[in-house]
mmCIF file as Biopython writes it, N, C-alpha, C and O atoms, coordinates in Angstrom:
data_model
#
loop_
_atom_site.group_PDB
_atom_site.id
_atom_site.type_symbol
_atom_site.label_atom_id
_atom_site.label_alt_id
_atom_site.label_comp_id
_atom_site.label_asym_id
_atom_site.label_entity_id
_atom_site.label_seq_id
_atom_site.pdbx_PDB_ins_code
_atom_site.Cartn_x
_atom_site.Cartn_y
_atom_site.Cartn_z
_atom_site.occupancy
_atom_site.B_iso_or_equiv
_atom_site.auth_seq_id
_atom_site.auth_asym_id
_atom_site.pdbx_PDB_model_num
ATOM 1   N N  . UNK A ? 1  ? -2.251  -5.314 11.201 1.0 0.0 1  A 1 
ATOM 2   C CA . UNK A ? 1  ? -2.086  -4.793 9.858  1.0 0.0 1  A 1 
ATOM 3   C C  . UNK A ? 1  ? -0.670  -4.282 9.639  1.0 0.0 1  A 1 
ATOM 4   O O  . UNK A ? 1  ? -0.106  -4.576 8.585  1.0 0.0 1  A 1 
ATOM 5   N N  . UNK A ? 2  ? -0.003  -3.483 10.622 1.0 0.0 2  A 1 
ATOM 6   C CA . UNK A ? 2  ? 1.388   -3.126 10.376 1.0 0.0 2  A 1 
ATOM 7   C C  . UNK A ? 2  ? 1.973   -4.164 10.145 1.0 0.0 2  A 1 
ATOM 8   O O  . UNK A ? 2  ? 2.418   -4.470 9.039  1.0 0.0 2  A 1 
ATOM 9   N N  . UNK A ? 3  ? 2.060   -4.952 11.332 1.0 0.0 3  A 1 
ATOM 10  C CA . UNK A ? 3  ? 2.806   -6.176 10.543 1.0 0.0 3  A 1 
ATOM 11  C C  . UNK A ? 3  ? 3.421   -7.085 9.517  1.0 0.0 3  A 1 
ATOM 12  O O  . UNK A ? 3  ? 4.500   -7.658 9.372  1.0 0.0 3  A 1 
ATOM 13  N N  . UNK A ? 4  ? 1.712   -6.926 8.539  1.0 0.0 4  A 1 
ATOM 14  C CA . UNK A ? 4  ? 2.021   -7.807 7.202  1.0 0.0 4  A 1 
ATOM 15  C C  . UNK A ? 4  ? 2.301   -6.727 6.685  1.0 0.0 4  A 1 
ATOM 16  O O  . UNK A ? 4  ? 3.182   -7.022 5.878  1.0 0.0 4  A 1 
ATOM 17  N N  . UNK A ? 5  ? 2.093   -5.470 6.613  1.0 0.0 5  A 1 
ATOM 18  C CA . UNK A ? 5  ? 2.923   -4.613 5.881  1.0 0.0 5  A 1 
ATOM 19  C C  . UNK A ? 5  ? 4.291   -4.580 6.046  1.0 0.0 5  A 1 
ATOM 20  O O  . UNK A ? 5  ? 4.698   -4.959 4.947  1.0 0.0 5  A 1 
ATOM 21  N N  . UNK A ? 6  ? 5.319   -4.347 6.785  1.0 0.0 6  A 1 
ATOM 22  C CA . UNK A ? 6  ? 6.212   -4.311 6.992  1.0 0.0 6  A 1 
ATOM 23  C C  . UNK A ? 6  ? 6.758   -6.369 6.796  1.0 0.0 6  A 1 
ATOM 24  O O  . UNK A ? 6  ? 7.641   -6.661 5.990  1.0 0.0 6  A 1 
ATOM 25  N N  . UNK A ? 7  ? 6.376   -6.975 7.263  1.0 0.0 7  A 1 
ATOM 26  C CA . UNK A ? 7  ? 6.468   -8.402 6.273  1.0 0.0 7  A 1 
ATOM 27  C C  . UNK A ? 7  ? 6.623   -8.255 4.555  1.0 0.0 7  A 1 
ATOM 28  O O  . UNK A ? 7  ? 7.570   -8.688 3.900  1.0 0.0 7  A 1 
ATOM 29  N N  . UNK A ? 8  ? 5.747   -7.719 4.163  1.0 0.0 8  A 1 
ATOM 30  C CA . UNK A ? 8  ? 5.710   -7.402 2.551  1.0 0.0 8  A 1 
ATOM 31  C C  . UNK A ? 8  ? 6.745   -6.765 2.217  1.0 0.0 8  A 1 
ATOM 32  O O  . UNK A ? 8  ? 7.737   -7.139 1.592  1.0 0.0 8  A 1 
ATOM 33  N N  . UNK A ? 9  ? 6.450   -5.688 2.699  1.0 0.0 9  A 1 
ATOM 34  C CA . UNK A ? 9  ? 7.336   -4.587 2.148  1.0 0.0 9  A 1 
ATOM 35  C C  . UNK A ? 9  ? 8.784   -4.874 2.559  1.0 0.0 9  A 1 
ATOM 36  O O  . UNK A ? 9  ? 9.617   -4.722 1.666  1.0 0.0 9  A 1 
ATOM 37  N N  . UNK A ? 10 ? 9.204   -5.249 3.720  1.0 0.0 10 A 1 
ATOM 38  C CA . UNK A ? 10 ? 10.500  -5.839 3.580  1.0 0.0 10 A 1 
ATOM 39  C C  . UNK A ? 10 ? 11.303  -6.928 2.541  1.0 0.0 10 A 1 
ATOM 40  O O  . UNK A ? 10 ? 12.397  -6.730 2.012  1.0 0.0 10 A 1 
ATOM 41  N N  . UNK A ? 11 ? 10.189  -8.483 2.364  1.0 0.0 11 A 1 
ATOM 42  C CA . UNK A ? 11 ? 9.924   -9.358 1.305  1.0 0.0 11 A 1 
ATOM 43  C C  . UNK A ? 11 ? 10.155  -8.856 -0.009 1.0 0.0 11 A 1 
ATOM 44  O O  . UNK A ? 11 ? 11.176  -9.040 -0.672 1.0 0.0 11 A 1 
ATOM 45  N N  . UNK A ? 12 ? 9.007   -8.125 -0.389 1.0 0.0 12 A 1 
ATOM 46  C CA . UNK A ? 12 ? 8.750   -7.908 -1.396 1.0 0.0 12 A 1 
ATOM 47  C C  . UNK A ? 12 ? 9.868   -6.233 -2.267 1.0 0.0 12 A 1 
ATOM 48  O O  . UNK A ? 12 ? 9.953   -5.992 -3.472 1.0 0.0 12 A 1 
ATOM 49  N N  . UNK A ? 13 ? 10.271  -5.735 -1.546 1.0 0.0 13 A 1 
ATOM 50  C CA . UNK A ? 13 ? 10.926  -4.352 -2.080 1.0 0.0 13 A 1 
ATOM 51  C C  . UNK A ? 13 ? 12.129  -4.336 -1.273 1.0 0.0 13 A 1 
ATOM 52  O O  . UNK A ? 13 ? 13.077  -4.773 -1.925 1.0 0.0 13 A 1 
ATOM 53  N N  . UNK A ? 14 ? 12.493  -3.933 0.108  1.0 0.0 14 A 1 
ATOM 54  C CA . UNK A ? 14 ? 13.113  -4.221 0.576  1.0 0.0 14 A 1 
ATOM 55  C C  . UNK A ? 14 ? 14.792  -4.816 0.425  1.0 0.0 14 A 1 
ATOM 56  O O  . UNK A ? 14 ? 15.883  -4.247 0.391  1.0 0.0 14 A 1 
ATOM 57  N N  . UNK A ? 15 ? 14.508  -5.745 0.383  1.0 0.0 15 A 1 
ATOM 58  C CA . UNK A ? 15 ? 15.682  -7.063 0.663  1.0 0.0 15 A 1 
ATOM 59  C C  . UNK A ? 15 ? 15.914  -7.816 -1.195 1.0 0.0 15 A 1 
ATOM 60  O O  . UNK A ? 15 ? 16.616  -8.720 -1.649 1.0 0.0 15 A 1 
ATOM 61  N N  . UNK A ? 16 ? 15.049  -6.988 -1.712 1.0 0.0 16 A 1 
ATOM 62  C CA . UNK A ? 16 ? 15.501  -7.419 -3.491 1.0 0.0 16 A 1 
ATOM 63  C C  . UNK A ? 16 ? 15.685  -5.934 -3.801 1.0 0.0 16 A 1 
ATOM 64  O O  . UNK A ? 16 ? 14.874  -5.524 -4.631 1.0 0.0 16 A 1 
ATOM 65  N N  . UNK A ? 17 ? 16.666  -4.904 -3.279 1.0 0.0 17 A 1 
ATOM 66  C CA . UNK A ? 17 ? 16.991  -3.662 -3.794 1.0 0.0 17 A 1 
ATOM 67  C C  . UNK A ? 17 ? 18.053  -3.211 -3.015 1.0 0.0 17 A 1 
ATOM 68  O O  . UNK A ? 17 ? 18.182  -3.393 -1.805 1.0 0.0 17 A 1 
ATOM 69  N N  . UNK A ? 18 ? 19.198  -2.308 -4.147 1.0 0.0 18 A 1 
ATOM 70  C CA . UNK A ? 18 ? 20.475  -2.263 -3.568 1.0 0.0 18 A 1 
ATOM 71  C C  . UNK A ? 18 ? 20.342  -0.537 -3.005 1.0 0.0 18 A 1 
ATOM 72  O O  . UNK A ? 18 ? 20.877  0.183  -3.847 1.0 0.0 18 A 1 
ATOM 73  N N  . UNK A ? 19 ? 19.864  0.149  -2.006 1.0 0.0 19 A 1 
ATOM 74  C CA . UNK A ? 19 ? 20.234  1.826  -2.153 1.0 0.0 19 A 1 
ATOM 75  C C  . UNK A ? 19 ? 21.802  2.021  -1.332 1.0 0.0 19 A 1 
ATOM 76  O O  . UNK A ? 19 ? 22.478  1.434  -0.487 1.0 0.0 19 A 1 
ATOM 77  N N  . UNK A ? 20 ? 21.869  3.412  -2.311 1.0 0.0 20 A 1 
ATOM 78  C CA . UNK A ? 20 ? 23.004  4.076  -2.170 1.0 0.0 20 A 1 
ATOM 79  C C  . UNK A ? 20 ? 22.577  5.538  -1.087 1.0 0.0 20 A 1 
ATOM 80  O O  . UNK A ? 20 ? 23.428  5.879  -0.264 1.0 0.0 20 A 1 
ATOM 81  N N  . UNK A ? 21 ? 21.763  6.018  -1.136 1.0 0.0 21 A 1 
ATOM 82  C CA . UNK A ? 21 ? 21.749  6.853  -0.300 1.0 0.0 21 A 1 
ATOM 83  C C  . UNK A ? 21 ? 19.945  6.379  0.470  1.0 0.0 21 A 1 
ATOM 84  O O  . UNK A ? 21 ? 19.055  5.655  0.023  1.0 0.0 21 A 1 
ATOM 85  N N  . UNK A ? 22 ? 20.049  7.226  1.805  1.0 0.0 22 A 1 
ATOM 86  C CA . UNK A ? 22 ? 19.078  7.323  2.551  1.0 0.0 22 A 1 
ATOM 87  C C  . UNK A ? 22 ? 18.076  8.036  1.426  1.0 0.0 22 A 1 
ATOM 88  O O  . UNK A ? 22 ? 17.711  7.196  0.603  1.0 0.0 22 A 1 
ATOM 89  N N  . UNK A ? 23 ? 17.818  8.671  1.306  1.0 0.0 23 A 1 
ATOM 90  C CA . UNK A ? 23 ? 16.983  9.584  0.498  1.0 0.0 23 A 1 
ATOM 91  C C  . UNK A ? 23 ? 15.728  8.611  -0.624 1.0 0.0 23 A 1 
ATOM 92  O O  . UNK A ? 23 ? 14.514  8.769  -0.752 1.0 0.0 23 A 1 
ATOM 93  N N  . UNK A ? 24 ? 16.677  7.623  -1.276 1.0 0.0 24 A 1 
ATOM 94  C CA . UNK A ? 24 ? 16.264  6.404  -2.097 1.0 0.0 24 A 1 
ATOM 95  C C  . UNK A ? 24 ? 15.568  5.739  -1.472 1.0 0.0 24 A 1 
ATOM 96  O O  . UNK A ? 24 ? 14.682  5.189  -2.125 1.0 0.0 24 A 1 
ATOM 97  N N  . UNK A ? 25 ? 15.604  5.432  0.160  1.0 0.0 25 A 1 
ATOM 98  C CA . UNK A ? 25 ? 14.414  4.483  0.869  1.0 0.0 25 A 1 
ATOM 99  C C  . UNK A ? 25 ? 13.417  4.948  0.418  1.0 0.0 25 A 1 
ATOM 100 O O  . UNK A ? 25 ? 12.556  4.425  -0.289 1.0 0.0 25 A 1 
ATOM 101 N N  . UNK A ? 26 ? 13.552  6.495  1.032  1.0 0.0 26 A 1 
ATOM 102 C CA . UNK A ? 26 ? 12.209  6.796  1.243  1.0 0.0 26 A 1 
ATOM 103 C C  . UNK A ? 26 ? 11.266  7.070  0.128  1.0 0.0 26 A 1 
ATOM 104 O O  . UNK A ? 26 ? 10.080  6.742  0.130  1.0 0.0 26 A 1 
ATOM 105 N N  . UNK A ? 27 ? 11.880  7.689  -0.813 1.0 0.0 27 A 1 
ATOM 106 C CA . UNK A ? 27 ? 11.143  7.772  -2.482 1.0 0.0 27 A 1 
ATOM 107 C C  . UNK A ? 27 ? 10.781  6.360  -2.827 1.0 0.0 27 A 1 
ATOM 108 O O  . UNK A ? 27 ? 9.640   6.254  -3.278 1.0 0.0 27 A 1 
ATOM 109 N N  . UNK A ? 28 ? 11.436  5.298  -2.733 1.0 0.0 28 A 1 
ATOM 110 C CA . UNK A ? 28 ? 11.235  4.073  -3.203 1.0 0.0 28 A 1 
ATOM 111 C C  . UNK A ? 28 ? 10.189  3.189  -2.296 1.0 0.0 28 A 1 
ATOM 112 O O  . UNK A ? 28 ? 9.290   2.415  -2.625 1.0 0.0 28 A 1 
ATOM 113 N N  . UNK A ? 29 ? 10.670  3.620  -1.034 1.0 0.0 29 A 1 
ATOM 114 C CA . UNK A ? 29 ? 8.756   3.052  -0.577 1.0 0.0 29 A 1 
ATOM 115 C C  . UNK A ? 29 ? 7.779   3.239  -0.620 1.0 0.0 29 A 1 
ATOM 116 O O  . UNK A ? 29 ? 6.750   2.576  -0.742 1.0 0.0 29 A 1 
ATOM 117 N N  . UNK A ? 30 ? 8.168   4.721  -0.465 1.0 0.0 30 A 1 
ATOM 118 C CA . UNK A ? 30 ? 6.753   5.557  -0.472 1.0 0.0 30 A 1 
ATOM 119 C C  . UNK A ? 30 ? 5.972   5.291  -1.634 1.0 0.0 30 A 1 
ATOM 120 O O  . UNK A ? 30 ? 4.774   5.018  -1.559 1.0 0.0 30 A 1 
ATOM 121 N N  . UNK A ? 31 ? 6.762   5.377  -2.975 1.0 0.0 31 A 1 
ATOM 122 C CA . UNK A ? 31 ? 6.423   5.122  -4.303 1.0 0.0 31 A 1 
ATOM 123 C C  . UNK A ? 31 ? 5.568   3.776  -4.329 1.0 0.0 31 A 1 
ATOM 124 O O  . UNK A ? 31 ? 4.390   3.671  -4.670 1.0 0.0 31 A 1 
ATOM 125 N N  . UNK A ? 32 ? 6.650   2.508  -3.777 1.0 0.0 32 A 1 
ATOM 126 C CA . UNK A ? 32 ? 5.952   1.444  -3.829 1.0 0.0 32 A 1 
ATOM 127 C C  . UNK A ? 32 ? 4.739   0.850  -3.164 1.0 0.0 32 A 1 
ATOM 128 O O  . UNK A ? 32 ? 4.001   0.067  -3.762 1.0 0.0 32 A 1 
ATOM 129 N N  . UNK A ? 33 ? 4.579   1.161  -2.149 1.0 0.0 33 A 1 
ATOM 130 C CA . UNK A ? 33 ? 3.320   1.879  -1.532 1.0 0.0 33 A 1 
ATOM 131 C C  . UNK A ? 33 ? 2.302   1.935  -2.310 1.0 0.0 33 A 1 
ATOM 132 O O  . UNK A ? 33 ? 1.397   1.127  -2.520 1.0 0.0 33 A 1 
ATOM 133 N N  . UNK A ? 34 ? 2.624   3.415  -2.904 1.0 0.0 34 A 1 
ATOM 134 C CA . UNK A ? 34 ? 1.291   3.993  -3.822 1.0 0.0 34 A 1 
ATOM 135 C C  . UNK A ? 34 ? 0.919   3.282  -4.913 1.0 0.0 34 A 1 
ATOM 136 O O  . UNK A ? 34 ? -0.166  3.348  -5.490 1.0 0.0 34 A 1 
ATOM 137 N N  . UNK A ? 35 ? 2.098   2.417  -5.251 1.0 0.0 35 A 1 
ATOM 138 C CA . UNK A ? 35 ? 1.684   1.792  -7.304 1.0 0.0 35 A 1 
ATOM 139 C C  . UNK A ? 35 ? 1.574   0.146  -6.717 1.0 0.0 35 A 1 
ATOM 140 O O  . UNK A ? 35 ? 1.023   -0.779 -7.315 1.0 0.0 35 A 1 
ATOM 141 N N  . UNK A ? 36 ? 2.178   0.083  -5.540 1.0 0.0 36 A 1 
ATOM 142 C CA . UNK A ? 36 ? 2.191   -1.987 -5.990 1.0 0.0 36 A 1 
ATOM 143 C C  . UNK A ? 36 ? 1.414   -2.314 -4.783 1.0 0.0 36 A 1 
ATOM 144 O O  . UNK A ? 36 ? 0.672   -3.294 -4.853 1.0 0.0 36 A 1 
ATOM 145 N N  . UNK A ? 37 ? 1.466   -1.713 -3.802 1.0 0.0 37 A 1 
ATOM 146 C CA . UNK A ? 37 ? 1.148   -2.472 -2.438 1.0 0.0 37 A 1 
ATOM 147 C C  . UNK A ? 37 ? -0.745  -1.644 -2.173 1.0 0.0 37 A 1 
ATOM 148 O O  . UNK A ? 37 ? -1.765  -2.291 -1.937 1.0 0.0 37 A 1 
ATOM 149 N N  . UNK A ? 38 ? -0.665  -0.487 -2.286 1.0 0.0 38 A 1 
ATOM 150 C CA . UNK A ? 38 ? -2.645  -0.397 -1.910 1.0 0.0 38 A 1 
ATOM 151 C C  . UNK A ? 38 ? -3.295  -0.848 -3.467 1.0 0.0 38 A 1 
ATOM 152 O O  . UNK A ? 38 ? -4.128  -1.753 -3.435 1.0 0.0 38 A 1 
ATOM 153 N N  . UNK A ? 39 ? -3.068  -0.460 -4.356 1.0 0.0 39 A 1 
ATOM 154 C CA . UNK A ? 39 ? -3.772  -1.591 -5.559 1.0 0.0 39 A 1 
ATOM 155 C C  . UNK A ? 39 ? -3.893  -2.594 -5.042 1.0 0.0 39 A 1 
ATOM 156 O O  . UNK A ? 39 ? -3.840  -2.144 -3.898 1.0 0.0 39 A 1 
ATOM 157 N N  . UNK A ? 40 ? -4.027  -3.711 -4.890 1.0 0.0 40 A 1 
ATOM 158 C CA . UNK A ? 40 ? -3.928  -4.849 -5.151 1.0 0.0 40 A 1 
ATOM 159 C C  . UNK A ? 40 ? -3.654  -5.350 -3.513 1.0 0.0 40 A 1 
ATOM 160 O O  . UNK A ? 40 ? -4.474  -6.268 -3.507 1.0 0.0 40 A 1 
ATOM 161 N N  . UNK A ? 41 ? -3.278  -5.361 -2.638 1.0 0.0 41 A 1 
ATOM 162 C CA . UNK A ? 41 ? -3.769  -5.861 -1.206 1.0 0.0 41 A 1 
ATOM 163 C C  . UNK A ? 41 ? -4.835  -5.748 -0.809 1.0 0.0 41 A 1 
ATOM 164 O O  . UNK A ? 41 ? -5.318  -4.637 -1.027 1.0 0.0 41 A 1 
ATOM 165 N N  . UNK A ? 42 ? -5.811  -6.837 0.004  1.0 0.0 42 A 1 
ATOM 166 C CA . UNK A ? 42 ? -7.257  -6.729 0.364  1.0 0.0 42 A 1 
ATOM 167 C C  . UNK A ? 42 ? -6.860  -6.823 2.048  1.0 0.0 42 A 1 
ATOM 168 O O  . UNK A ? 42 ? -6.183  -7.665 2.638  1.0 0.0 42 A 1 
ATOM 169 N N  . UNK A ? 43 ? -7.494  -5.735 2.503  1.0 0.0 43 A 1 
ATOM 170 C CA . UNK A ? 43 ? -7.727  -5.451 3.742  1.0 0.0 43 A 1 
ATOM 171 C C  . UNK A ? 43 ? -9.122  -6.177 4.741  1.0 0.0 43 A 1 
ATOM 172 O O  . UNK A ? 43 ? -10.242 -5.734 4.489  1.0 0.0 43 A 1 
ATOM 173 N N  . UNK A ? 44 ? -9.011  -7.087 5.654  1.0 0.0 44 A 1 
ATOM 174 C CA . UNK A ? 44 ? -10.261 -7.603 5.556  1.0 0.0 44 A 1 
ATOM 175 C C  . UNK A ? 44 ? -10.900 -6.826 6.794  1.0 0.0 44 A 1 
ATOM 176 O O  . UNK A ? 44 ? -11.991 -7.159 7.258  1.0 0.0 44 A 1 
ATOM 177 N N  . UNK A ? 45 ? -10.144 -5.763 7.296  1.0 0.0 45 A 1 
ATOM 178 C CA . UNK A ? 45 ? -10.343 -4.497 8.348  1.0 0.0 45 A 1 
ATOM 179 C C  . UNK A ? 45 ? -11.616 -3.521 7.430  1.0 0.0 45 A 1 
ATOM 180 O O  . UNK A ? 45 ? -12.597 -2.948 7.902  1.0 0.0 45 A 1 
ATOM 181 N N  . UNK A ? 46 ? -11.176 -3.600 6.044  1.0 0.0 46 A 1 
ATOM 182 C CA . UNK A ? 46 ? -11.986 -2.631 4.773  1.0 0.0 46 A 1 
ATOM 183 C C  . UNK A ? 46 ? -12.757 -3.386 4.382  1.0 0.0 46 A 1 
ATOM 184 O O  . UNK A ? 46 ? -13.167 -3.129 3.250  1.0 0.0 46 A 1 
ATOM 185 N N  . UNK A ? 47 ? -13.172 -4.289 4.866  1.0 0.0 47 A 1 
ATOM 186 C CA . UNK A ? 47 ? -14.546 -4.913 3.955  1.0 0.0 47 A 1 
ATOM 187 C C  . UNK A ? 47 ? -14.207 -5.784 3.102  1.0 0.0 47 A 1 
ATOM 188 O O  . UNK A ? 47 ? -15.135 -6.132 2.372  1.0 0.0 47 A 1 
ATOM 189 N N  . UNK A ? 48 ? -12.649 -6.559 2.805  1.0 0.0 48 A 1 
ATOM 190 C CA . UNK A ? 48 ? -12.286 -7.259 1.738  1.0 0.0 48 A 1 
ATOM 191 C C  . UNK A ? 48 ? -12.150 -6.674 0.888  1.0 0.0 48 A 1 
ATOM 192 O O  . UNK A ? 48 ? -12.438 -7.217 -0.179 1.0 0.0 48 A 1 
ATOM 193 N N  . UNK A ? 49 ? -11.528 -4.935 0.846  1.0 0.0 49 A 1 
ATOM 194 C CA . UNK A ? 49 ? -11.362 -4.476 -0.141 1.0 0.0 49 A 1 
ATOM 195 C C  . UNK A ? 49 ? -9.730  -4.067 0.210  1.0 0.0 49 A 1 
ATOM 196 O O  . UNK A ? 49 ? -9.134  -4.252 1.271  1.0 0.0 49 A 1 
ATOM 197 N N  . UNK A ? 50 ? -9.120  -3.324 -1.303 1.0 0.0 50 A 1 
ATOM 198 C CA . UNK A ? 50 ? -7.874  -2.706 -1.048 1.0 0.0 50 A 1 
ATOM 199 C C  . UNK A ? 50 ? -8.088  -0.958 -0.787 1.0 0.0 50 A 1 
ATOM 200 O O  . UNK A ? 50 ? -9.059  -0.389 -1.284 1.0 0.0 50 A 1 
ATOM 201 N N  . UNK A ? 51 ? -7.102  -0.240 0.014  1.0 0.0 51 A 1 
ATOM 202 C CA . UNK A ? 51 ? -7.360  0.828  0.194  1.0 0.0 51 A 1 
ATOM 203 C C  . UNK A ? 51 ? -7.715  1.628  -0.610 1.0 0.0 51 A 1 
ATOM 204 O O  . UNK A ? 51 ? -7.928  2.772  -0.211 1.0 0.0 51 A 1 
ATOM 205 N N  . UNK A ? 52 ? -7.921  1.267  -2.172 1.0 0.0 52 A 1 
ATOM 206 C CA . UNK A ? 52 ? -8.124  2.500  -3.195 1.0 0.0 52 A 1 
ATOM 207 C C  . UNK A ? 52 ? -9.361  2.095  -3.484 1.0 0.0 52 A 1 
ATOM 208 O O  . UNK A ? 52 ? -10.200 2.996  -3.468 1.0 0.0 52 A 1 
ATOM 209 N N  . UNK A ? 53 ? -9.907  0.546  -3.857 1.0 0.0 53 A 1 
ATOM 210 C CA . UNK A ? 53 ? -11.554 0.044  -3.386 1.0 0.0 53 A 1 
ATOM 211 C C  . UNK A ? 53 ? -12.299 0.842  -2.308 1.0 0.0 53 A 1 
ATOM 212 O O  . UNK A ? 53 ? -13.460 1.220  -2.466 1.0 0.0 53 A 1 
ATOM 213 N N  . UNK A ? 54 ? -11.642 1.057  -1.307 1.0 0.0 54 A 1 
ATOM 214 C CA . UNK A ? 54 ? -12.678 1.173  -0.219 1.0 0.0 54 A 1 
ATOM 215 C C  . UNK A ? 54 ? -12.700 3.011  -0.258 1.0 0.0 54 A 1 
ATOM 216 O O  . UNK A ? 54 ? -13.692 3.687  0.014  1.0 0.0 54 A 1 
ATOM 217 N N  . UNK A ? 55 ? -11.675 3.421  -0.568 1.0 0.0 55 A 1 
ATOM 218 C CA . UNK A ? 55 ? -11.849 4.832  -0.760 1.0 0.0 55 A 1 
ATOM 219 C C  . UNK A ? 55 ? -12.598 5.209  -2.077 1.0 0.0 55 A 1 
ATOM 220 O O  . UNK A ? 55 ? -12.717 6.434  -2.103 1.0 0.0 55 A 1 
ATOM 221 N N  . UNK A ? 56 ? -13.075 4.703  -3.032 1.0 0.0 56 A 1 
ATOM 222 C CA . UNK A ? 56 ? -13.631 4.963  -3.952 1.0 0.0 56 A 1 
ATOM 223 C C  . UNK A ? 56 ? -15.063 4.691  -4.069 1.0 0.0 56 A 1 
ATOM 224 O O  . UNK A ? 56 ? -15.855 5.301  -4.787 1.0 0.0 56 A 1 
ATOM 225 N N  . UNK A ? 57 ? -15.417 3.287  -2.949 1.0 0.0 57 A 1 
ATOM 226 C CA . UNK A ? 57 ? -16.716 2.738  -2.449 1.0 0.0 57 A 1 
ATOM 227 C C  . UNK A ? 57 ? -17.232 4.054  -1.712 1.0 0.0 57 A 1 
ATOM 228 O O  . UNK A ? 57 ? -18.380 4.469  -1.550 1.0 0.0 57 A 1 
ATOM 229 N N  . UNK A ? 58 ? -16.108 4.525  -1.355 1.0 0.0 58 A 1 
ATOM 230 C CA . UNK A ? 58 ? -16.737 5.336  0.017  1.0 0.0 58 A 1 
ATOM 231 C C  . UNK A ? 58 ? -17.377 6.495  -0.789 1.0 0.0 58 A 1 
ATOM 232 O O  . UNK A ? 58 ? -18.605 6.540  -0.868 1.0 0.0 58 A 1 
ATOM 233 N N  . UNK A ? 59 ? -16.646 7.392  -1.364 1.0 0.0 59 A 1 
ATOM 234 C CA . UNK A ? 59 ? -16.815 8.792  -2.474 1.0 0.0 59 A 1 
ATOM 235 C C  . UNK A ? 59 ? -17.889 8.398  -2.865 1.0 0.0 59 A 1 
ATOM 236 O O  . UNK A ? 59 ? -18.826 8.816  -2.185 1.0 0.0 59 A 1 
ATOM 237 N N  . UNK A ? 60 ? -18.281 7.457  -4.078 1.0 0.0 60 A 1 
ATOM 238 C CA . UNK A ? 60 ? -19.555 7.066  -4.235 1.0 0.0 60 A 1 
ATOM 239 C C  . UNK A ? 60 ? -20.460 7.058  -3.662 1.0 0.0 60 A 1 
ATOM 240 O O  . UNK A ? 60 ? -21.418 7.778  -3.944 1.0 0.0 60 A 1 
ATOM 241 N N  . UNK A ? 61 ? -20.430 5.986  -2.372 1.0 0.0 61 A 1 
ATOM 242 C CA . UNK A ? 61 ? -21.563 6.289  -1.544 1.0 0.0 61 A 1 
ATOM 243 C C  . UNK A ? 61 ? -21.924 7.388  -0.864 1.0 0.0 61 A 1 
ATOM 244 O O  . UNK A ? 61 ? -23.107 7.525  -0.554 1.0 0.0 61 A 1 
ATOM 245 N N  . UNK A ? 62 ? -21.056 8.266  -0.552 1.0 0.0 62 A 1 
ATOM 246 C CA . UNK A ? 62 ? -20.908 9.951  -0.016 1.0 0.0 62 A 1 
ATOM 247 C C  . UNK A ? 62 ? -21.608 10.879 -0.574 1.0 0.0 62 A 1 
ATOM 248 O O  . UNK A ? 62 ? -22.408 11.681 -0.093 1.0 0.0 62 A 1 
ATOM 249 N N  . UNK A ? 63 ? -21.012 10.598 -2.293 1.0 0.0 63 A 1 
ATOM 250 C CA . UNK A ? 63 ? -21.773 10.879 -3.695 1.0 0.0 63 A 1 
ATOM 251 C C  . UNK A ? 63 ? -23.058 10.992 -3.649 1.0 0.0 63 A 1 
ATOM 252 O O  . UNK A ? 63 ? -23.557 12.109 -3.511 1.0 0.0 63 A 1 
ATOM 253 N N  . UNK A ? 64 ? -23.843 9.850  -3.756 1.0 0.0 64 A 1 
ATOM 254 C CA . UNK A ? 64 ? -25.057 9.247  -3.541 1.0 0.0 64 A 1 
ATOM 255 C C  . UNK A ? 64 ? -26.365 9.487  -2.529 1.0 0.0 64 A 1 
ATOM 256 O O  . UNK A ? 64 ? -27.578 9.563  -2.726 1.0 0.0 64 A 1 
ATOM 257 N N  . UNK A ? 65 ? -25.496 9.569  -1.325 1.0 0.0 65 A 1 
ATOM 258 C CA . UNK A ? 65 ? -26.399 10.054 -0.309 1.0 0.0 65 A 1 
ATOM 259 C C  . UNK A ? 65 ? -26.659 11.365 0.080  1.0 0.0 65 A 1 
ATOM 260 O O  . UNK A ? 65 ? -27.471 11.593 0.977  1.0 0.0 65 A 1 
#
């Protein structure tokens, strides 16, 4: 799983962005992270879900029982 993350996230954010200071990595991954990369990636470790699916499956069912 690290792997294709760090595949992506290098790909995808990474290597199409110019920073000027250290400080900018880290706001800018972290950020991208939270809005582009757990939306929308399916984990097939999670059930074929993305991390905000499977944390929300979970609450529910937590909910529930």
């Amino acid at each position: 799983m690290a792997e294709s993350l760090w595949a992506t996230l290098t790909t995808e954010y990474y290597y199409r962005r110019t920073f000027t200071i250290g400080d900018q990595v880290y706001t800018g991954v972290a950020t991208w992270i939270e809005d582009s990369y757990n939306p929308r990636r399916i984990h097939t470790s999670l059930g074929a879900k993305s991390p905000i699916e499977y944390e929300l499956h979970q609450a529910a069912w937590t909910t529930a029982a």
